[in-house]
N, C-alpha and C positions, 0 to 999 in steps of 0.2 A: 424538427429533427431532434432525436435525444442525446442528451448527453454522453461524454462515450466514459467508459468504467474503464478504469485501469486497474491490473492484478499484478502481485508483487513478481519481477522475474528472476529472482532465485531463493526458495524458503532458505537454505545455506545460509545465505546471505542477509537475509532481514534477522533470522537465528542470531550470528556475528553480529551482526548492529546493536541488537537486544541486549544481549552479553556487554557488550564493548561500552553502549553507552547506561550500563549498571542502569537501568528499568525496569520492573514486571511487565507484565503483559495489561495488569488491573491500569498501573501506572499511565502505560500508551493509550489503553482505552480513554481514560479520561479527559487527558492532554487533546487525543483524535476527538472527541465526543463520539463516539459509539461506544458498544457494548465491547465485555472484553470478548465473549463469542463472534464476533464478529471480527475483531484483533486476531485470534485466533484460527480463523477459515481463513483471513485475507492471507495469515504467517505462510498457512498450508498451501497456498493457490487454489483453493476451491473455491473463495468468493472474489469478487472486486468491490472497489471501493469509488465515491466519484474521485474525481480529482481534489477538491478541496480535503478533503479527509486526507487523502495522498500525501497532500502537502502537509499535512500536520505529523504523521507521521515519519513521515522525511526529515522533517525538520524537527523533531524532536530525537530521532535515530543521528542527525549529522551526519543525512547522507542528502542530494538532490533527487526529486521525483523522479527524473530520467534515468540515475544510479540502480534506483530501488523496483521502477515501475514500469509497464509495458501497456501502451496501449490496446485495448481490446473492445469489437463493438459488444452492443447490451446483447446478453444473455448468453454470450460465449462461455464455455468453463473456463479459460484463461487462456492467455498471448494474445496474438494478433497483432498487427502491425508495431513494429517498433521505432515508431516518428517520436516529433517530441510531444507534450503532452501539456503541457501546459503554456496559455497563451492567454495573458492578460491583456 
């Protein structure tokens, strides 16, 4: 079974986090390790990102995965069930 992707659920809202916790976008990328394009799509909800990425971004924003993120299966444009998401 694949992994499931999670997409941000509200760009508003990751927008305000951005802001609030004074980062670029270049900044998140790096912290996340991906691309800042990819920062970028995830902001808009046109992409997802796995869960580990998620978390890095969450937690570089100072918000929790479940705040920020919405689970969705692979290849969805975004949403999809709103469980929790991460389960270590």
């Amino acid at each position: 079974m694949a992994h499931p992707y999670v997409h941000v659920r509200s760009p508003d809202l990751f927008a305000e986090l951005i802001r609030i916790a004074d980062v670029t976008r270049s900044q998140l990328a790096r912290r996340a390790h991906c691309s800042k394009a990819h920062i970028t799509l995830i902001s808009q909800g046109k992409r997802g990102c796995n869960p580990r990425v998620a978390w890095r971004i969450a937690n570089t924003l100072g918000a929790t995965v479940d705040e920020l993120f919405t689970e969705s299966k692979e290849g969805e444009p975004g949403g999809g069930d709103p469980t929790s998401i991460v389960a270590a």
